[in-house]
Each structure stands twice: as structure tokens, then as C-alpha cells.
C-alpha positions as CSV (number, residue, x, y, z in Angstrom):
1,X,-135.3,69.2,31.2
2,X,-138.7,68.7,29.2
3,X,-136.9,69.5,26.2
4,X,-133.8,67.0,26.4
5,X,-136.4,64.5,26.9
6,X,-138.3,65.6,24.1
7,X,-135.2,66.3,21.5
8,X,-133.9,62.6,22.9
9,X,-137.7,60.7,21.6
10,X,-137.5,62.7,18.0
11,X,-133.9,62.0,17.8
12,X,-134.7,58.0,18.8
13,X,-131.9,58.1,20.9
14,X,-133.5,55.1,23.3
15,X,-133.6,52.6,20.3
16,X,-129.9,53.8,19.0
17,X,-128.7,53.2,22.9
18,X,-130.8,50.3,22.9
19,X,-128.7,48.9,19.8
20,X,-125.9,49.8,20.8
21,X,-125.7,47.7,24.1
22,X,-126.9,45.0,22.7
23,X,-124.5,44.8,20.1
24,X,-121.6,45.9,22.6
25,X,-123.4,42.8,25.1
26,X,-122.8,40.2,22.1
27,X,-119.5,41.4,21.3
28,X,-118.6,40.7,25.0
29,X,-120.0,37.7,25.3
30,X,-118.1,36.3,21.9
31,X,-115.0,38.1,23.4
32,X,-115.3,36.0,26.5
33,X,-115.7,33.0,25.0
34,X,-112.6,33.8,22.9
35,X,-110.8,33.0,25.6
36,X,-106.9,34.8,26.0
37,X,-106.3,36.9,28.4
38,X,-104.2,40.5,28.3
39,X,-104.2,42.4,24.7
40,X,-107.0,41.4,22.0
41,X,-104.8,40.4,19.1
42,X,-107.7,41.1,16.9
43,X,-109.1,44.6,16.6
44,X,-112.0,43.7,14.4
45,X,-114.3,42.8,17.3
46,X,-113.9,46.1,19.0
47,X,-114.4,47.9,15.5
48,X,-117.9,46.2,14.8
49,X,-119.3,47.7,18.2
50,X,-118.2,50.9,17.4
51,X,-119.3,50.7,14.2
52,X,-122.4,49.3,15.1
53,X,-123.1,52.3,17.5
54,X,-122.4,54.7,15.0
55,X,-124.4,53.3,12.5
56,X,-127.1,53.0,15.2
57,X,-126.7,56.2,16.0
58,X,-127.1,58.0,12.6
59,X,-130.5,57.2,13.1
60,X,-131.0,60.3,14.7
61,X,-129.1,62.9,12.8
62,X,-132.2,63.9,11.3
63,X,-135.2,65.2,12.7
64,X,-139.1,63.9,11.8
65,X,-139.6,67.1,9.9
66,X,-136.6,68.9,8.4
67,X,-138.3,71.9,7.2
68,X,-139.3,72.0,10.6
69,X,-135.9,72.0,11.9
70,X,-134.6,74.3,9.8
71,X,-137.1,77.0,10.6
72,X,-136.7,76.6,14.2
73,X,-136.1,79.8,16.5
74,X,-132.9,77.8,18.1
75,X,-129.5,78.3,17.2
76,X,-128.4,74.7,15.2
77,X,-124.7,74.9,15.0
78,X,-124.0,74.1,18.0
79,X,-126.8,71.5,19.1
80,X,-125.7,69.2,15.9
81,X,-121.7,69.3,16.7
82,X,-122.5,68.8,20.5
83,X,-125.2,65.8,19.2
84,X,-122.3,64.4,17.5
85,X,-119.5,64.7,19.8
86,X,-121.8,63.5,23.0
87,X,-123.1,60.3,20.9
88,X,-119.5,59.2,19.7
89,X,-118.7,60.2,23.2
90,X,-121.7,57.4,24.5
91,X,-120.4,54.7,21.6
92,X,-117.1,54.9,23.3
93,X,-118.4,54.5,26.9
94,X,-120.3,51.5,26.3
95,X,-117.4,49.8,24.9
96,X,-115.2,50.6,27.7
97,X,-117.8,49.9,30.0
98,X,-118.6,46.2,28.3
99,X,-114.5,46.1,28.7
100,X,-114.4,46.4,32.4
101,X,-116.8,43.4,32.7
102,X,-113.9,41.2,32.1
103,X,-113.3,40.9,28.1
104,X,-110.1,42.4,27.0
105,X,-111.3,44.0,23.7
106,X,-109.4,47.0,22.9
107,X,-107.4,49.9,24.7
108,X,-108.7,53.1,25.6
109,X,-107.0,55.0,22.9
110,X,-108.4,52.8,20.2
111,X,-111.9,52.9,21.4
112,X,-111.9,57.0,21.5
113,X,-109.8,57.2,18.1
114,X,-112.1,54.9,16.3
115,X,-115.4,56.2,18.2
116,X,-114.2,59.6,17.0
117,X,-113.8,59.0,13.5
118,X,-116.6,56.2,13.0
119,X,-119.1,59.5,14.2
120,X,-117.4,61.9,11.8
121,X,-118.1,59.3,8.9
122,X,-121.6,58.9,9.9
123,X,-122.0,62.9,10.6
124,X,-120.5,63.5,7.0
125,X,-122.7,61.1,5.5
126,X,-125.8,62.7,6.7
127,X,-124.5,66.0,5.3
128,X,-123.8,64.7,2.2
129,X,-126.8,61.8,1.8
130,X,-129.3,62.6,4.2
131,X,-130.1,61.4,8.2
132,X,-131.5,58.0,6.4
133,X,-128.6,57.1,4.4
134,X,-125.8,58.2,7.3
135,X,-125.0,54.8,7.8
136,X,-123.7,54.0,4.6
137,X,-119.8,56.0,4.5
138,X,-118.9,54.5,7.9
139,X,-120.5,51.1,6.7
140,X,-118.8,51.1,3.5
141,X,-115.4,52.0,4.6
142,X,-115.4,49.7,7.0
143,X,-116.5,46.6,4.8
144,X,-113.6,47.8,2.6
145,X,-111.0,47.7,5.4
146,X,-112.3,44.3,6.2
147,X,-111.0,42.9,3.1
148,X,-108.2,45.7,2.5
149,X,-104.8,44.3,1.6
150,X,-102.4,44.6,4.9
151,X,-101.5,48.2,5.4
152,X,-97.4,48.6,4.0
153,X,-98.3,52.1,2.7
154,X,-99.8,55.7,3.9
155,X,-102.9,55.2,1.2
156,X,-103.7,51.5,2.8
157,X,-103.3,52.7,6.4
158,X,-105.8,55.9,5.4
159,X,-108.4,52.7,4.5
160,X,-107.8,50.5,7.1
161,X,-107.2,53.2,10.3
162,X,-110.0,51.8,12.0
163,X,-107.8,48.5,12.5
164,X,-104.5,49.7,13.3
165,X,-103.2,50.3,16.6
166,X,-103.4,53.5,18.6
167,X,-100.3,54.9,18.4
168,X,-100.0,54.8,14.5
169,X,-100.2,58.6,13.1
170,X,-101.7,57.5,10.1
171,X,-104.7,56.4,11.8
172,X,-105.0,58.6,14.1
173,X,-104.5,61.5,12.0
174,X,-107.6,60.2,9.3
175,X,-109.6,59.8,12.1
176,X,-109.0,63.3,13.7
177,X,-109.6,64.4,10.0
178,X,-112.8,62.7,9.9
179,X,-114.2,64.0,13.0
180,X,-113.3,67.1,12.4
181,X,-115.0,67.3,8.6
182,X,-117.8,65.3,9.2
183,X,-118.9,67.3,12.5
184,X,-118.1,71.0,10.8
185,X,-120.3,69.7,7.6
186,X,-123.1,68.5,10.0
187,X,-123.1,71.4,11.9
188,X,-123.1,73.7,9.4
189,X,-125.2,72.5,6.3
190,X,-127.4,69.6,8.9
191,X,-129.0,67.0,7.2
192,X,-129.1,66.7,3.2
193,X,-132.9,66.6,2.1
């Protein structure tokens, strides 16, 4: 168990979860004081947590030293997609978890959907820019779908899935898409130098 502990410090996973309940704790508490009982009417509370914990958690994508990591005797593939899947997998916990404290911020499916895909984006964007600069595809695409027009047609529901219900293909299918791509490139290629 040494070396979960060990792989956990050099991957700063405390900070990320530190970051991430905090954010998901002030999410709640604006939730709350919302007011409105039954279903959020606005999804973009809900989004900023998970896109707050994926962000945070990008952190940690790449190692101290990546020649380092790339030389190691261990088999890679696997620890990075398992990395990925078990940290979108911990930014969709907390949410629900903050949920069942009394703040009605999203449904299950939208939490998992959104969790899912925000991790792809993040895992993608330390394949293609590095561990540092992970942060920056699911940042920009969800600034952009923040100010995207309302979605009437497949290419505006592609850029604004994070915001639609569960239930719509379109959004669900971009962010299966996205896990799927962004997980494959970071387990295969890992981070970009």
C-alpha cells in the first residue's frame, strides 16, 4: 500500500481533492441559498464543480520527472486510463455527495455524463499540451458554452453538452466520445513534454 501512498503525493492528489471539496462546499452553499426546492433549473452551477475538479485534477496527470516515468519498469497503459477513470469517478462522488446534503444541484446522470467527459477533455489535453497545460481544453470549452448561442442544432449541442440535460444523445454521445479519446490518447502517448 506504500506505493498508492507514494504515487498519490507525486500525483498531488491531496491538493486536487482538497480543491475539489472546497469548490463542490461553495457550490452548495450558493445552491442552498438559492433557494427552490426539486430540479435545479440551472445546470451551470453543477458544471463549474465538475469542471472545477477536473481542472483540479489535471494537476496530476504528469509526474515530477517525465523521463522518469517513461523509463519506469511498470506497465503505464493501464495505470494512466485507471488514473483517469477513478479521478472522474472521485469528481462525480463529491458532487453527489455535496447533493445529498440537501442542495438539489443536478441528477445523477448529468453528474456521471459531464464528470466523464470533463476528464476526457482534461486527459486529451495533457496528451496533446502537457500535464501543466491540461486544464486549458476543458476550461476553454466550457467558457465557450457559457456564452454559446442556445443549442437548436447538432453543432451547438456538440458545444454546449456539458449544459443540456441527461437524456439528450447529442450530449451524451460527445461526452462518451470524449472520454473515450482523451483516456485512449493519455494512456497511450501520457503526457506531452
Amino acid at each position: 500500500m506504500r506505493w498508492l501512498t507514494l504515487y498519490a503525493r507525486s500525483r498531488q492528489v491531496p491538493a486536487s481533492l482538497a480543491a475539489l471539496v472546497i469548490s463542490a462546499v461553495t457550490v452548495w452553499a450558493l445552491a442552498r441559498d438559492g433557494g427552490g426546492g426539486g430540479e435545479p433549473a440551472d445546470p451551470r452551477l453543477p458544471v463549474l464543480v465538475l469542471a472545477a475538479g477536473a481542472m483540479a485534477a489535471s494537476v496530476g496527470l504528469s509526474g515530477q520527472d517525465l523521463a522518469l516515468d517513461r523509463t519506469a519498469a511498470i506497465r503505464w497503459v493501464p495505470r494512466r486510463a485507471a488514473h483517469v477513470l477513478l479521478a472522474g469517478a472521485v469528481v462525480a462522488a463529491v458532487l453527489l455527495a455535496v447533493r445529498t446534503a440537501g442542495a438539489p444541484m443536478a441528477t445523477t446522470a448529468f453528474v456521471v455524463r459531464d464528470s466523464a467527459g470533463l476528464m476526457g477533455l482534461v486527459a486529451l489535453g495533457a496528451a496533446l499540451a502537457g500535464g501543466p497545460y491540461a486544464w486549458t481544453l476543458p476550461f476553454a470549452w466550457l467558457s465557450f458554452s457559457f456564452f454559446a448561442p442556445p443549442a437548436t442544432s447538432t453543432p451547438t449541442e456538440v458545444a454546449t453538452w456539458m449544459l443540456l440535460p441527461p437524456g439528450t444523445p447529442t450530449a451524451t454521445w460527445t461526452a462518451v466520445i470524449l472520454t473515450a479519446v482523451g483516456t485512449a490518447a493519455y494512456a497511450v502517448a501520457g503526457p506531452r513534454r
